[in-house]
N, C-alpha and C positions, 0 to 999 in steps of 0.2 A: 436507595437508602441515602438518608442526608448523615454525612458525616459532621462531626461539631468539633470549631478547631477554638482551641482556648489559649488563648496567647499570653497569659499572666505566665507562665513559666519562662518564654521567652522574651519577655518585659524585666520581668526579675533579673535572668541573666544579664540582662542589657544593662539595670540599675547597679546591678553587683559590680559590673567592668568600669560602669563613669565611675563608680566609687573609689574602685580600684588602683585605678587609673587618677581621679584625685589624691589620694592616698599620697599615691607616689608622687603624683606633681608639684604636691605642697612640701612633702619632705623635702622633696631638692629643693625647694622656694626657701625656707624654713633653712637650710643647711648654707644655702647660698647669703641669706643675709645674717645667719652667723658669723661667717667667715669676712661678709664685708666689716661689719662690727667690729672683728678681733682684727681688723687693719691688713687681713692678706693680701688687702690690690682688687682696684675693682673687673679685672680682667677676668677672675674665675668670676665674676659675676658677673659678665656679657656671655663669656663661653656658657655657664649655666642658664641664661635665659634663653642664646642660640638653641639649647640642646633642647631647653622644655618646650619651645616653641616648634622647632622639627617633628621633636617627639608627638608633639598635639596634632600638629597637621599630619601626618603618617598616620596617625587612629583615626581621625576623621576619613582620612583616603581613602585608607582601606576600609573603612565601613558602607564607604558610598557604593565603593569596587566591588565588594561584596554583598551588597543591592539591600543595603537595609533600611527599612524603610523608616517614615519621620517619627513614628512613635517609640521605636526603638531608640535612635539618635536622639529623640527626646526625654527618654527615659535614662540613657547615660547619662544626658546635661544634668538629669533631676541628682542622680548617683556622686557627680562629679561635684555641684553645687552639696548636697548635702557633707560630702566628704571634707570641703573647705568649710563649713559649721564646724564638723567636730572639729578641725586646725583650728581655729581660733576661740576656741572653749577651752580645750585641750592640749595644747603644746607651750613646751614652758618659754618662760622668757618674762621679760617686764613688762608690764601693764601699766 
């Protein structure tokens, strides 16, 4: 018996987490050059770029560690790329 394995479910998951995961990485981005703006010192804004940059390579790591293969990793990029669209449609600020 041929079993049939269908990977849009776990394609989606994968979309859902880059998105996610953008989501979040743009809010700090977004909160970070607020704050350099309102003149806090640009020191929260290296410490904030260390931390998203850590943070990014830690997802990557463990995605690799956990043996996922490129169309998944591709599909987060898609997730994570769509998620910075809605950031820049959608968050307020000057234009």
């Amino acid at each position: 018996m041929t079993e049939t394995i269908h990977p849009v479910p776990e394609l989606a998951f994968s979309l859902a987490v880059g998105a996610a995961f953008g989501a979040a990485y743009f809010a700090h981005l977004w909160r970070a050059v607020r704050d350099l703006s309102a003149e806090r010192g640009t020191g929260r804004m290296l410490l904030g770029f260390a931390f998203r940059l850590a943070t990014a390579a830690g997802a990557l790591a463990f995605a690799a560690h956990a043996g996922a293969e490129v169309a998944h990793l591709l599909a987060a990029a898609v997730g994570f790329a769509v998620s910075r669209q809605i950031w820049i449609r959608l968050a307020p600020g000057e234009r």
